[in-house]
N, CA, C and O atoms as a CHARMM CRD file, in Angstrom:
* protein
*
  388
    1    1 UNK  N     94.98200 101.94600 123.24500 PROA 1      0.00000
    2    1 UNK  CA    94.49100 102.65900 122.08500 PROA 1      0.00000
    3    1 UNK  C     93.01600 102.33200 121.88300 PROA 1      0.00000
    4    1 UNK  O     92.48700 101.36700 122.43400 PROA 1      0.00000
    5    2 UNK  N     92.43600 103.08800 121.15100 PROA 2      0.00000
    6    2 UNK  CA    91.14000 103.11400 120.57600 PROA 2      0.00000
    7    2 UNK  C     90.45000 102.53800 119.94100 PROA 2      0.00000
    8    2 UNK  O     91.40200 102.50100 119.16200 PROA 2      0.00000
    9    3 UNK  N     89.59100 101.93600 119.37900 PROA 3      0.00000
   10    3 UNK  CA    89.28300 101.76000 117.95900 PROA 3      0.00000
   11    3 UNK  C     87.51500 101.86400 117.80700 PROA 3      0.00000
   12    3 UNK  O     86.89100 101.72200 118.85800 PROA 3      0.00000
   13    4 UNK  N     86.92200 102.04600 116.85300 PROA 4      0.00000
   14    4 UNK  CA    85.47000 101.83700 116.50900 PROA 4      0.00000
   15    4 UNK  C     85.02700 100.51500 116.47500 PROA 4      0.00000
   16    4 UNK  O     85.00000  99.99500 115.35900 PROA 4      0.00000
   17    5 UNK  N     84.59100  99.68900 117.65800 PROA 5      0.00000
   18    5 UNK  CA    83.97500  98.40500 116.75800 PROA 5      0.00000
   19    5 UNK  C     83.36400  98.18700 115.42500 PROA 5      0.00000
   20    5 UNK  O     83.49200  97.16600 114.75000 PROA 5      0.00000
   21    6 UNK  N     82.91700  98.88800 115.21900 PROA 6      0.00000
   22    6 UNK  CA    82.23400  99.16900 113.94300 PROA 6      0.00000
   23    6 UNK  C     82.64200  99.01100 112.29000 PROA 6      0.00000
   24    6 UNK  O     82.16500  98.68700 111.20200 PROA 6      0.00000
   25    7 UNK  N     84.24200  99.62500 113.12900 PROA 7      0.00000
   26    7 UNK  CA    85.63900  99.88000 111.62900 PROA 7      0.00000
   27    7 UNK  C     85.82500  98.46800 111.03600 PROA 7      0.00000
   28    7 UNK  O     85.64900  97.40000 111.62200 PROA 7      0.00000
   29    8 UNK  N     86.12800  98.62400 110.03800 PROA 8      0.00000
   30    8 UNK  CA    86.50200  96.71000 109.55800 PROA 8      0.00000
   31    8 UNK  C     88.18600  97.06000 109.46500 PROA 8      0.00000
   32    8 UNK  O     88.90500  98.05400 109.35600 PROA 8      0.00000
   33    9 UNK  N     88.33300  95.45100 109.59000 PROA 9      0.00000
   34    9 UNK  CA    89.70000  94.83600 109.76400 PROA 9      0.00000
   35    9 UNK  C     90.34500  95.39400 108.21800 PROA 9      0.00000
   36    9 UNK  O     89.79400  95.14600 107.14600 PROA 9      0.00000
   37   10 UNK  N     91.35400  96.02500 108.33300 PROA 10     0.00000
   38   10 UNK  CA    92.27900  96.29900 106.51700 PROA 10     0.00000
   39   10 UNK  C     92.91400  95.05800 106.32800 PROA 10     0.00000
   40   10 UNK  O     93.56900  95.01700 105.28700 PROA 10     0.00000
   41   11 UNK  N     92.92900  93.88300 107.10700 PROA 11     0.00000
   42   11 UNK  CA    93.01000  92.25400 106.39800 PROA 11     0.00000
   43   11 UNK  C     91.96500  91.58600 106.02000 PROA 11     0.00000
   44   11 UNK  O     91.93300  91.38300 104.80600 PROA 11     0.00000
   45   12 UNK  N     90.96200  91.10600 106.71400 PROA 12     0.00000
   46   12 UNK  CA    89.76700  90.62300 106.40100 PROA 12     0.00000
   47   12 UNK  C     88.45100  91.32600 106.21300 PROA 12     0.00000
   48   12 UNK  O     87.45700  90.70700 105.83100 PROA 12     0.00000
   49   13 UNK  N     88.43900  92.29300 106.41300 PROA 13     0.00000
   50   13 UNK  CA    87.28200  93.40100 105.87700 PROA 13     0.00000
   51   13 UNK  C     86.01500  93.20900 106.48000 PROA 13     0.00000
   52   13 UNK  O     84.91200  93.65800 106.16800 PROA 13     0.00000
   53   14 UNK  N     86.49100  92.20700 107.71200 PROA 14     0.00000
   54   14 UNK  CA    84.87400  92.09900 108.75300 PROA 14     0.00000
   55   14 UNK  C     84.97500  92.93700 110.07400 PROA 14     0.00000
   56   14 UNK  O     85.94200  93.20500 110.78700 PROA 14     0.00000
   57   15 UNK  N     84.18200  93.12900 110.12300 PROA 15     0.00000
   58   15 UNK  CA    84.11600  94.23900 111.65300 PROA 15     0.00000
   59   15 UNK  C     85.19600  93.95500 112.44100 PROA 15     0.00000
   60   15 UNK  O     85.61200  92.81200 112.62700 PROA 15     0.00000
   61   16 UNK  N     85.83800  95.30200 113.08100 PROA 16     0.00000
   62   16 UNK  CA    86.55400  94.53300 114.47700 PROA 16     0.00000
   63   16 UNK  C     85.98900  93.60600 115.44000 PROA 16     0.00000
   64   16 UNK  O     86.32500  92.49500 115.85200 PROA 16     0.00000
   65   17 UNK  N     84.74500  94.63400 115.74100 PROA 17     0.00000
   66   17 UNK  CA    84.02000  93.76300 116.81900 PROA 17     0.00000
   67   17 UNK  C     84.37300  94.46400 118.23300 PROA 17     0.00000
   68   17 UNK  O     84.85200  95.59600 118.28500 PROA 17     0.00000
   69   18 UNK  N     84.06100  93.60500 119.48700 PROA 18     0.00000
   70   18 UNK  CA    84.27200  94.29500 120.67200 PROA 18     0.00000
   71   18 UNK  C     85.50900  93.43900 121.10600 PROA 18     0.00000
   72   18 UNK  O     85.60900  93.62400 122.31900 PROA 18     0.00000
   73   19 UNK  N     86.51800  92.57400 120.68300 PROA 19     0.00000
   74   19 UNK  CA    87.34200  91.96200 121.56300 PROA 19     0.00000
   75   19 UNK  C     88.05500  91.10600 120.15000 PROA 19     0.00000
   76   19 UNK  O     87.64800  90.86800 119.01200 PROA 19     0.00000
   77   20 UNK  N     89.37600  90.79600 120.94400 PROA 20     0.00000
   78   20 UNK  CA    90.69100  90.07200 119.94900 PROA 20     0.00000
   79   20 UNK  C     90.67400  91.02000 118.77100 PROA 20     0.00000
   80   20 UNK  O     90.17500  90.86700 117.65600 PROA 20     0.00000
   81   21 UNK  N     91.33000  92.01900 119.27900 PROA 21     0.00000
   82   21 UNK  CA    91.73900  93.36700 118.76200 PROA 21     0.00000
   83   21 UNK  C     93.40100  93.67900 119.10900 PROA 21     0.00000
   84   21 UNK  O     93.90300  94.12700 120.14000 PROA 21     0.00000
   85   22 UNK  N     93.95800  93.30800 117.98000 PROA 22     0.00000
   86   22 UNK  CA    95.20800  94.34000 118.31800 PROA 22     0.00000
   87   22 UNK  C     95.87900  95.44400 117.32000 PROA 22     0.00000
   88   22 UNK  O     95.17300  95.77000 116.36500 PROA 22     0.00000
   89   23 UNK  N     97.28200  96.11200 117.44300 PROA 23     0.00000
   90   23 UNK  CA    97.32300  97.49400 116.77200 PROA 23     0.00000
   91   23 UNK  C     98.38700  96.68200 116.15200 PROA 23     0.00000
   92   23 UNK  O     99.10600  96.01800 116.89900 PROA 23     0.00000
   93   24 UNK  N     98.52600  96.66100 115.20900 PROA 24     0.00000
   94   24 UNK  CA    99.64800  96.29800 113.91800 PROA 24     0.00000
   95   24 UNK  C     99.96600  97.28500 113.65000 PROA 24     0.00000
   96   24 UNK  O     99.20300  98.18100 113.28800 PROA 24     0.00000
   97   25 UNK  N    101.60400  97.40500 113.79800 PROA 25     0.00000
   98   25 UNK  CA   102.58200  98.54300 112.97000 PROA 25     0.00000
   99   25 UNK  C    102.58500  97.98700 111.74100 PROA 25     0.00000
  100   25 UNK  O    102.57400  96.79800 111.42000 PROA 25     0.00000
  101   26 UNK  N    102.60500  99.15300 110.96200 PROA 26     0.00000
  102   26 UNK  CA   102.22000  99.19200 109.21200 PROA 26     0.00000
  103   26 UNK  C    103.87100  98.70200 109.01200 PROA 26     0.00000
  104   26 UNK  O    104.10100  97.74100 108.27800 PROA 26     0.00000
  105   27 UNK  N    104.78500  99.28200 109.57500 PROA 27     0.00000
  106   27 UNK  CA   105.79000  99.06000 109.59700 PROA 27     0.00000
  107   27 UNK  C    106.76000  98.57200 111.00900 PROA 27     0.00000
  108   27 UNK  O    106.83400  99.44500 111.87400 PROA 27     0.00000
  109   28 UNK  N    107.38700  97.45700 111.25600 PROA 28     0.00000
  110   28 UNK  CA   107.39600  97.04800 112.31400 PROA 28     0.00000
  111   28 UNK  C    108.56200  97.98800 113.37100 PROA 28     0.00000
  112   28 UNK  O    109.70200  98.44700 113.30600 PROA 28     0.00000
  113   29 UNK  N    107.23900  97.88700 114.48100 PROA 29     0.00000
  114   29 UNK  CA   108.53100  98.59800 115.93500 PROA 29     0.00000
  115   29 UNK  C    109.46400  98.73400 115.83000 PROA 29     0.00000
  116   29 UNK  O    109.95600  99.85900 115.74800 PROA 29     0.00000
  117   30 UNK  N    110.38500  97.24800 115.76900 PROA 30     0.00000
  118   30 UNK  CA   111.81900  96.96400 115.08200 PROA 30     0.00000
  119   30 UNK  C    112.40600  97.73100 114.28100 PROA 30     0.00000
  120   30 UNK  O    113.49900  98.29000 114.37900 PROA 30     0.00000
  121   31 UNK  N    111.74400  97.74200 113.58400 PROA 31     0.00000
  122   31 UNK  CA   112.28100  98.88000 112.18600 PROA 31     0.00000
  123   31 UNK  C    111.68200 100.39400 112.32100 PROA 31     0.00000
  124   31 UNK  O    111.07900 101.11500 111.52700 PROA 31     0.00000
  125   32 UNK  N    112.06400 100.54100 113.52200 PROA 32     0.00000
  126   32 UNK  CA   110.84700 102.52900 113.86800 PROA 32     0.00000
  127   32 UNK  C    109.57600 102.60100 113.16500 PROA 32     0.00000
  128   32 UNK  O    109.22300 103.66600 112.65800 PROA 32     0.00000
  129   33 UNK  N    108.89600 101.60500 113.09900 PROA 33     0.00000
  130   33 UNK  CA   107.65000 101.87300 112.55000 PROA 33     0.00000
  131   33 UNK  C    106.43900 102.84400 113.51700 PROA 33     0.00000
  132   33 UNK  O    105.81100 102.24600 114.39100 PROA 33     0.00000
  133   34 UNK  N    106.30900 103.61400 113.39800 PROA 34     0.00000
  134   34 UNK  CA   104.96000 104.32100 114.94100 PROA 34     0.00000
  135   34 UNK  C    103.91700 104.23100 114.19900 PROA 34     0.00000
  136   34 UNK  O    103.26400 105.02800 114.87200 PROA 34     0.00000
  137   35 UNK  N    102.78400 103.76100 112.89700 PROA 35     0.00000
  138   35 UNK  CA   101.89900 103.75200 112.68400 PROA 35     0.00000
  139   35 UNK  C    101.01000 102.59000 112.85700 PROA 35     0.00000
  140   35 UNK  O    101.05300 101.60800 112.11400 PROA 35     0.00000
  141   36 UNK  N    100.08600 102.74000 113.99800 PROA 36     0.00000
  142   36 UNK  CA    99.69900 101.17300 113.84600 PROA 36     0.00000
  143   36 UNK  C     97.88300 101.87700 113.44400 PROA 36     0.00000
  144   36 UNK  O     97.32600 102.97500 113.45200 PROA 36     0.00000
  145   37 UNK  N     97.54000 100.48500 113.14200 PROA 37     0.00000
  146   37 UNK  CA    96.25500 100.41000 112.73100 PROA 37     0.00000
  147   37 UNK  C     95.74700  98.85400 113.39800 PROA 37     0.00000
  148   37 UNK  O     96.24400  97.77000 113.09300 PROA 37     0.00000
  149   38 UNK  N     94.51000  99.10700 114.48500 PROA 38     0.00000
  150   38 UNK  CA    93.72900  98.21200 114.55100 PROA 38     0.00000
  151   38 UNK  C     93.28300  97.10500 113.60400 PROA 38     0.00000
  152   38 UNK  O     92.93900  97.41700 112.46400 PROA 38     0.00000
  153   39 UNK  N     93.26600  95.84800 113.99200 PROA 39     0.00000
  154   39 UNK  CA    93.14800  94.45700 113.10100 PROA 39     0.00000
  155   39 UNK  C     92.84800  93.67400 113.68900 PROA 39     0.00000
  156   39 UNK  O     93.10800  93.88800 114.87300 PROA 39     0.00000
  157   40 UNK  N     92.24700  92.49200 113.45600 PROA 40     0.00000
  158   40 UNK  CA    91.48700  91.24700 114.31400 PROA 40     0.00000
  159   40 UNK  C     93.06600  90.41100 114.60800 PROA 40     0.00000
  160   40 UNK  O     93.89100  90.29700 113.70100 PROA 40     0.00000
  161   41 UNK  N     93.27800  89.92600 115.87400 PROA 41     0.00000
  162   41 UNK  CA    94.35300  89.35900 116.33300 PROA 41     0.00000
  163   41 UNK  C     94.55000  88.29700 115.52600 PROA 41     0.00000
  164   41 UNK  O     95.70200  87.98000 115.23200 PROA 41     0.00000
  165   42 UNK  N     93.79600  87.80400 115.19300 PROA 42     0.00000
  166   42 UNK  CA    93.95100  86.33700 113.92300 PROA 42     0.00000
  167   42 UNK  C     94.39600  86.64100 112.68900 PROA 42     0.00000
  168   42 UNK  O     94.85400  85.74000 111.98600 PROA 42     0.00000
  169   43 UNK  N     94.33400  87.93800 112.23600 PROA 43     0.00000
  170   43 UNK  CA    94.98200  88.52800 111.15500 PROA 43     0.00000
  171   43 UNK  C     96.21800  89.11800 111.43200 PROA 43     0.00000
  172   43 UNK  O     97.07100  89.01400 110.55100 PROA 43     0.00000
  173   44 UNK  N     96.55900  89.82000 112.64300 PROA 44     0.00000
  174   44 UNK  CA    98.01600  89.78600 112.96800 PROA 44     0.00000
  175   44 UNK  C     99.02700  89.18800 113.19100 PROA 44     0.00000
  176   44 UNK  O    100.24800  89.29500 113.07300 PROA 44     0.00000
  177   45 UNK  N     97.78000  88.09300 113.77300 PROA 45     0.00000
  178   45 UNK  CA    99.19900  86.32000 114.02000 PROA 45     0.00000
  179   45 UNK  C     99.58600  85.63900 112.63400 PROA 45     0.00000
  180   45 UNK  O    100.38800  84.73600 112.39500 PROA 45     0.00000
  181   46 UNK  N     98.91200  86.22800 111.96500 PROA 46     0.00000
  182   46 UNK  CA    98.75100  85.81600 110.18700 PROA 46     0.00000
  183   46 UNK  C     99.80300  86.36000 109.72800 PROA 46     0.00000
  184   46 UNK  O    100.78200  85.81400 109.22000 PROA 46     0.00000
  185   47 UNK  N     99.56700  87.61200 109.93800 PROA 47     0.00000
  186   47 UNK  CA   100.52400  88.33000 108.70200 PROA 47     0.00000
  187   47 UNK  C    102.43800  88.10600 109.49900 PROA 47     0.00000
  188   47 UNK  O    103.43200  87.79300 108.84400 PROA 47     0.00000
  189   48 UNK  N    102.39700  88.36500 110.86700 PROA 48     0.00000
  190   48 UNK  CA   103.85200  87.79500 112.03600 PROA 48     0.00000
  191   48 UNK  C    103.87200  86.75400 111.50500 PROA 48     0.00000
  192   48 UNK  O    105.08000  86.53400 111.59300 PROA 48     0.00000
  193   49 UNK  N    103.26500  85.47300 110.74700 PROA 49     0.00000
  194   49 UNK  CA   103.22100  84.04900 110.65800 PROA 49     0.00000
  195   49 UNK  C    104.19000  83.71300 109.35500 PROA 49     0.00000
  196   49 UNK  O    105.21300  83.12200 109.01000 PROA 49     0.00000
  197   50 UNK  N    103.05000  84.57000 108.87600 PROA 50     0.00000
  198   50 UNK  CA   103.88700  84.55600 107.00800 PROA 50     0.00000
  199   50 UNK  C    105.07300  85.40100 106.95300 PROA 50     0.00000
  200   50 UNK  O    105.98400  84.70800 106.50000 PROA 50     0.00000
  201   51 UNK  N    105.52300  86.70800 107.23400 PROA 51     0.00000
  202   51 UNK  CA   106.92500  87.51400 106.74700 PROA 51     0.00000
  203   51 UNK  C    107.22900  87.68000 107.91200 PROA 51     0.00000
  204   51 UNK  O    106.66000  87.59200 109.00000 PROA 51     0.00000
  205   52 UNK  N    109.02700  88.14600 107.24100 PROA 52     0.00000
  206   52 UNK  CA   110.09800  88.55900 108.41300 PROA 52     0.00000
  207   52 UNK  C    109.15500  90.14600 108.77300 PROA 52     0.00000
  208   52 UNK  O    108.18100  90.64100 108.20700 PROA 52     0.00000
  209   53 UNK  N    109.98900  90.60600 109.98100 PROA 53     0.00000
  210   53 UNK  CA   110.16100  92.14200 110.01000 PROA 53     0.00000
  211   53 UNK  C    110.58300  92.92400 109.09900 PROA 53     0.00000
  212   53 UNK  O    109.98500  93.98300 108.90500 PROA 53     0.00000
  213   54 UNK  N    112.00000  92.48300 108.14100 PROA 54     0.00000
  214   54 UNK  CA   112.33400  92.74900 107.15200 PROA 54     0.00000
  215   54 UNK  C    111.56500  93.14500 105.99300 PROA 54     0.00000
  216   54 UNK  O    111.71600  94.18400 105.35100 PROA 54     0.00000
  217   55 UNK  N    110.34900  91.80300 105.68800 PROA 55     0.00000
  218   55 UNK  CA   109.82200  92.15600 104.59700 PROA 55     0.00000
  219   55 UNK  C    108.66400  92.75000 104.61600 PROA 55     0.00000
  220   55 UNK  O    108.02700  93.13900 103.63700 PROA 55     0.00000
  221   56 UNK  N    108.29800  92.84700 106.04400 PROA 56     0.00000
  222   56 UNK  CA   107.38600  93.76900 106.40800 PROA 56     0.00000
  223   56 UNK  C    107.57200  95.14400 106.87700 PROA 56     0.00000
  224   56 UNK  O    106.66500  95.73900 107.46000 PROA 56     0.00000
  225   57 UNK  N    108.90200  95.75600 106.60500 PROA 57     0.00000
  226   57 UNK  CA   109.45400  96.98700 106.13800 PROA 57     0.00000
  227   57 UNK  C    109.61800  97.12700 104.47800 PROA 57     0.00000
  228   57 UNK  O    109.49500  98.18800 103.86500 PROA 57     0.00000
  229   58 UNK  N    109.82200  96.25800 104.08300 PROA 58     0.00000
  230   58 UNK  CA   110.54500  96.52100 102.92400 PROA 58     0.00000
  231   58 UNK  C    109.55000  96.42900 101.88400 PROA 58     0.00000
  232   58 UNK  O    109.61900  97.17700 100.90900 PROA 58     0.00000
  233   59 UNK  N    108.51500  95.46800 102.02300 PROA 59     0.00000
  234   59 UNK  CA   107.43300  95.26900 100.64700 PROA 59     0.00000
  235   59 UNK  C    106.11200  95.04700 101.16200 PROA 59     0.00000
  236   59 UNK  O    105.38100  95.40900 100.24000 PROA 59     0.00000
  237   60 UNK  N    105.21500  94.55900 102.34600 PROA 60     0.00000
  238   60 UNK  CA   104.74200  94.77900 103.14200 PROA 60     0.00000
  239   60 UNK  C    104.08700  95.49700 104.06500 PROA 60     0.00000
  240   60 UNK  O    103.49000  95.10000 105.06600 PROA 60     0.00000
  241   61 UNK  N    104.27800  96.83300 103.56300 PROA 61     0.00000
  242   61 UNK  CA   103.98900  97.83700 104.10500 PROA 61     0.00000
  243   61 UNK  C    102.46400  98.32100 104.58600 PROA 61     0.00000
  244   61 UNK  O    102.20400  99.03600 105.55300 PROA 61     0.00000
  245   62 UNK  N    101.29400  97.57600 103.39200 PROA 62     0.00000
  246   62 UNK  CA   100.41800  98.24700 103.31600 PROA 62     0.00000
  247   62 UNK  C     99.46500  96.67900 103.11200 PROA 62     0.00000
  248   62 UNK  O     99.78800  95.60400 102.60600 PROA 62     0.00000
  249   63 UNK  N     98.02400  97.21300 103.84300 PROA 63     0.00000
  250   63 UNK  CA    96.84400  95.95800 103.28900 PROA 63     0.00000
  251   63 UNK  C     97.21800  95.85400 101.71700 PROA 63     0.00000
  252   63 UNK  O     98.15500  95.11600 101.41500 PROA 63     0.00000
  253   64 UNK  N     96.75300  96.32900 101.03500 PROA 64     0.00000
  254   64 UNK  CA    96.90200  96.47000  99.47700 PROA 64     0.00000
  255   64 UNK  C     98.08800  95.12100  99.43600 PROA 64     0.00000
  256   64 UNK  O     97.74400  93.94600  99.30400 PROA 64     0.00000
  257   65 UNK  N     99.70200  95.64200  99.59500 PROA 65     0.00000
  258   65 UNK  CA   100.66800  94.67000  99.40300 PROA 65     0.00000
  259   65 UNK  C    100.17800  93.35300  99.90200 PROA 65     0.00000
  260   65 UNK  O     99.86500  92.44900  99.12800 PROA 65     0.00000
  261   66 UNK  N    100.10200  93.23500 101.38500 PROA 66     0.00000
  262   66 UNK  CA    99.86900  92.23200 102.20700 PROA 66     0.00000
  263   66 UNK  C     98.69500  91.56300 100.96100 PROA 66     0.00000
  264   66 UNK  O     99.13400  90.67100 100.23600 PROA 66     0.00000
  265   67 UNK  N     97.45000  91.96000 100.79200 PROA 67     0.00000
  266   67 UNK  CA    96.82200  90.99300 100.08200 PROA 67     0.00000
  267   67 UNK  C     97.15100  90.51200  98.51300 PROA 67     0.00000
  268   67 UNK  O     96.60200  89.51100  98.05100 PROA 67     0.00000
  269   68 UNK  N     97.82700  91.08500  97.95500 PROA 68     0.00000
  270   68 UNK  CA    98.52700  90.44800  97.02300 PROA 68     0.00000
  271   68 UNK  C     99.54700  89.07200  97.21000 PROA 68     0.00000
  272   68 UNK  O    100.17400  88.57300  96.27600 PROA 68     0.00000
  273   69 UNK  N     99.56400  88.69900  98.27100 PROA 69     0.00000
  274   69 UNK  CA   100.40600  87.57500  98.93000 PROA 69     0.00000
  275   69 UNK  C     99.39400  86.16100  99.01000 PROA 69     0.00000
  276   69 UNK  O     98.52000  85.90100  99.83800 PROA 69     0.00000
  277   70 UNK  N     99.71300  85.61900  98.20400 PROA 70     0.00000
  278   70 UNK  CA    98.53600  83.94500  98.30100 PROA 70     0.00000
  279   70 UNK  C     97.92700  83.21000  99.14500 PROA 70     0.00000
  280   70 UNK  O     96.80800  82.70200  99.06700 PROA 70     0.00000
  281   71 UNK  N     99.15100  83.14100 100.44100 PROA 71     0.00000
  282   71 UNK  CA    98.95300  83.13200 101.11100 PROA 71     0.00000
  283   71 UNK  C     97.99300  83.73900 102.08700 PROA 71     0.00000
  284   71 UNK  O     97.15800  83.11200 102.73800 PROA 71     0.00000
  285   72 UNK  N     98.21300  85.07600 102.11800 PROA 72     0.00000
  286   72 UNK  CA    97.37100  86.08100 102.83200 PROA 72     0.00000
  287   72 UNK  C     95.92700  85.61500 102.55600 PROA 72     0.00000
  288   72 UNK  O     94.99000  85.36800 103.31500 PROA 72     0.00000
  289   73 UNK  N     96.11400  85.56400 100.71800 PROA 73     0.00000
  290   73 UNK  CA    94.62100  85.64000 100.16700 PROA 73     0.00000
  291   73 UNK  C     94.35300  84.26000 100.68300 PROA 73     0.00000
  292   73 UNK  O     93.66900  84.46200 101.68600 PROA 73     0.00000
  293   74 UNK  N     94.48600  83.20000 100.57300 PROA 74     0.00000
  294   74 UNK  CA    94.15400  82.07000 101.51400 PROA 74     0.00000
  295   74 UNK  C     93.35000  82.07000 102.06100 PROA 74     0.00000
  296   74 UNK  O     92.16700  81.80500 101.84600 PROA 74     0.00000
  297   75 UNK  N     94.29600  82.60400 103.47000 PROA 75     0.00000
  298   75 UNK  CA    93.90700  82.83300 104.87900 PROA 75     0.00000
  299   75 UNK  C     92.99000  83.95900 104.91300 PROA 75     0.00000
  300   75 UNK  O     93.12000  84.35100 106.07300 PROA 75     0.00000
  301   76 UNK  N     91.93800  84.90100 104.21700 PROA 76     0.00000
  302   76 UNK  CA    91.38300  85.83000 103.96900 PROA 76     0.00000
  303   76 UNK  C     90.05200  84.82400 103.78000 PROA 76     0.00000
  304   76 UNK  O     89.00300  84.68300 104.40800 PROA 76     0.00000
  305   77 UNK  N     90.50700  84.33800 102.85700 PROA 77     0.00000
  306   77 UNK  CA    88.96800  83.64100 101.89100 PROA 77     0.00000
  307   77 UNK  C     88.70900  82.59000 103.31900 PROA 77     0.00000
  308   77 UNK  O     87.50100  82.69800 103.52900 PROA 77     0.00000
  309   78 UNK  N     89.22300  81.76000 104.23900 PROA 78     0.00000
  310   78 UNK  CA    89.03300  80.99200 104.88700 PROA 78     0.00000
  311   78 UNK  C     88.47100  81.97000 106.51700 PROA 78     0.00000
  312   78 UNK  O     87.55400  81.67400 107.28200 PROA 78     0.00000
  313   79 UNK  N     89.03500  82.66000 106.55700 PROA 79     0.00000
  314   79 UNK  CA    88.64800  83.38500 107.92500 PROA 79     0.00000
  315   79 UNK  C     87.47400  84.48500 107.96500 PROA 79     0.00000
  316   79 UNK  O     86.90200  84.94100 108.95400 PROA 79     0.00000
  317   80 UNK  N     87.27000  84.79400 106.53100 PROA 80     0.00000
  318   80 UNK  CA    86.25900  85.87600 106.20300 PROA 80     0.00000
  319   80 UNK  C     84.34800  85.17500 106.55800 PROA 80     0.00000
  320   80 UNK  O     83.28700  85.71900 106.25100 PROA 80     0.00000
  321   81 UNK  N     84.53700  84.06200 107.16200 PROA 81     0.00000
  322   81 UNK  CA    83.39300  83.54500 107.53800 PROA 81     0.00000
  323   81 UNK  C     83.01200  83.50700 108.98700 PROA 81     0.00000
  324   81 UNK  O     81.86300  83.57500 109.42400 PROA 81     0.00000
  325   82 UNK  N     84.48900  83.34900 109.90900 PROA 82     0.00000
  326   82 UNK  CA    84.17100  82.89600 110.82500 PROA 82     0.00000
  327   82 UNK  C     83.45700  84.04300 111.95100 PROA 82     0.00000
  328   82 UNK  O     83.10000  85.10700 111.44600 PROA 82     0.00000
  329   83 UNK  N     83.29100  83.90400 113.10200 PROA 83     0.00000
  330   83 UNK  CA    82.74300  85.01400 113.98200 PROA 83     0.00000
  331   83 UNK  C     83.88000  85.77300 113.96600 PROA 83     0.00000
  332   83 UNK  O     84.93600  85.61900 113.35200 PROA 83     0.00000
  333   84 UNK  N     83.32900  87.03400 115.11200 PROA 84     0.00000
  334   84 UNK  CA    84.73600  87.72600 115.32400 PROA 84     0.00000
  335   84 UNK  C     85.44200  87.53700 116.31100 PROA 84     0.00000
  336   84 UNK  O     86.64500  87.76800 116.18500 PROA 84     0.00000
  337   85 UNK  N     85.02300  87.14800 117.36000 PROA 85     0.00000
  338   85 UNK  CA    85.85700  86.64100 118.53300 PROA 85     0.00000
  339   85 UNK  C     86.74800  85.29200 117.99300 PROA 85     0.00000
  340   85 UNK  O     87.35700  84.65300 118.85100 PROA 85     0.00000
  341   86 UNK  N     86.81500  84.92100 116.77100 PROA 86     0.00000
  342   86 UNK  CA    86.69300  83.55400 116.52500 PROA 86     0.00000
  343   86 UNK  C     88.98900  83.64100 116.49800 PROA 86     0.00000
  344   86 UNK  O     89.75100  84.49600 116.04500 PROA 86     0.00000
  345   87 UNK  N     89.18500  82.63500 117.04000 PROA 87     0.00000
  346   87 UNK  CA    90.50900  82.48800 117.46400 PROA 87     0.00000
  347   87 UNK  C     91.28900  81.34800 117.73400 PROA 87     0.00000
  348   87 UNK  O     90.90400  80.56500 118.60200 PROA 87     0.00000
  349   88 UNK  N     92.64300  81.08400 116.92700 PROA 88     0.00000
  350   88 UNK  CA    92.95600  79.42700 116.46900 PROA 88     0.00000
  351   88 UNK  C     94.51500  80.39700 116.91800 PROA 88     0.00000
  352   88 UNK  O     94.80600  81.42600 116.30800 PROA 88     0.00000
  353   89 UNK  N     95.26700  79.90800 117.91800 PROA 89     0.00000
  354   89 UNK  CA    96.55200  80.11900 118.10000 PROA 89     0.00000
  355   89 UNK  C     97.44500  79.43500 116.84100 PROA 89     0.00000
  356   89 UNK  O     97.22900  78.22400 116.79000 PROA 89     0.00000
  357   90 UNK  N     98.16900  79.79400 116.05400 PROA 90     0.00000
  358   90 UNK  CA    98.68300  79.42100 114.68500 PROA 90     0.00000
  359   90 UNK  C    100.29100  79.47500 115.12100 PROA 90     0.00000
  360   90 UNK  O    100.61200  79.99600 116.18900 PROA 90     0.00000
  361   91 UNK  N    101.13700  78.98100 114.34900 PROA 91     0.00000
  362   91 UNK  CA   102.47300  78.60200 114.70600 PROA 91     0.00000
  363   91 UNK  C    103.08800  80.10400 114.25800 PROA 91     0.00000
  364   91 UNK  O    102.49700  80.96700 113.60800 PROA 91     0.00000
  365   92 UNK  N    104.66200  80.16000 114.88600 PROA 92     0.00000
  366   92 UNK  CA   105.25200  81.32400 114.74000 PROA 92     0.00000
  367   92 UNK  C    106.36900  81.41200 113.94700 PROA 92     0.00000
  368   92 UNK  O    107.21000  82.30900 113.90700 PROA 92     0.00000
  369   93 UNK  N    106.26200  79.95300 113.05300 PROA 93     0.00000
  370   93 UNK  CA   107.53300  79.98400 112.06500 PROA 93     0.00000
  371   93 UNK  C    107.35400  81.11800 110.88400 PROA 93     0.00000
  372   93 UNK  O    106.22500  81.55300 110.65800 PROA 93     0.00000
  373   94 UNK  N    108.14500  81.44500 110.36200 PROA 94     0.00000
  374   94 UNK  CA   108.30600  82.43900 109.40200 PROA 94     0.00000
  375   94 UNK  C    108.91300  82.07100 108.19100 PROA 94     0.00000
  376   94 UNK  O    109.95900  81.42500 108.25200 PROA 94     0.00000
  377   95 UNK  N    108.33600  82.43500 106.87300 PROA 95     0.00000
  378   95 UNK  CA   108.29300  81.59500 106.25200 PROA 95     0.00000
  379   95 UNK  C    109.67800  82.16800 105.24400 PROA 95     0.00000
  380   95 UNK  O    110.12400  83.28500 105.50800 PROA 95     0.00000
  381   96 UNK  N    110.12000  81.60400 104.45300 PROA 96     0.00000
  382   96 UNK  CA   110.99300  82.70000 103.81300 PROA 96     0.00000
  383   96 UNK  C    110.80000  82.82200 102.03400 PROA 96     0.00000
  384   96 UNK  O    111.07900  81.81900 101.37700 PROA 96     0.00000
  385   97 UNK  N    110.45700  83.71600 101.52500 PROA 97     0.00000
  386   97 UNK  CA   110.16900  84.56400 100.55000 PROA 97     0.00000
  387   97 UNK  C    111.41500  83.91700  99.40000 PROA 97     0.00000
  388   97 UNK  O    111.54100  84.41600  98.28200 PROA 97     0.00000
């Protein structure tokens, strides 16, 4: 898929950039989701980090929701500095709501 380097991330609101780019389903594969939207890979391992598939069908759906989450906002205020290539492999537990 495509994207504009140019476009900003709908998690962290900084440029994609040219690289550590991936397509996040708004709603997950799992759950027939087909809409994805480009996002900095550190914000996708973020948002897989924090909710199930479940609740990322169910309440989750949208940046808007996602940043209402404390967490999210957290990890927003802390990553909104770094470069864009910038990349910390993060654990894959899931947290439960």
């Amino acid at each position: 898929m495509k994207y504009n380097p140019e476009d900003k991330c709908g998690l962290c609101s900084r440029e994609l950039g040219d690289g550590m780019v991936d397509f996040h389903h708004l709603i997950p594969k799992t759950r027939k989701g087909k809409v994805t939207v480009p996002i900095h890979k550190i914000c996708h391992r973020k948002i897989h980090s924090v909710f199930t598939e479940k609740e990322l069908e169910k309440k989750y759906f949208t940046f808007e929701a996602l940043l209402r989450d404390s967490d999210i906002q957290t990890f927003v205020e802390w990553v909104k500095n770094k470069p864009l290539a910038f990349y910390v492999k993060g654990s894959d537990a899931k947290r439960k709501k």
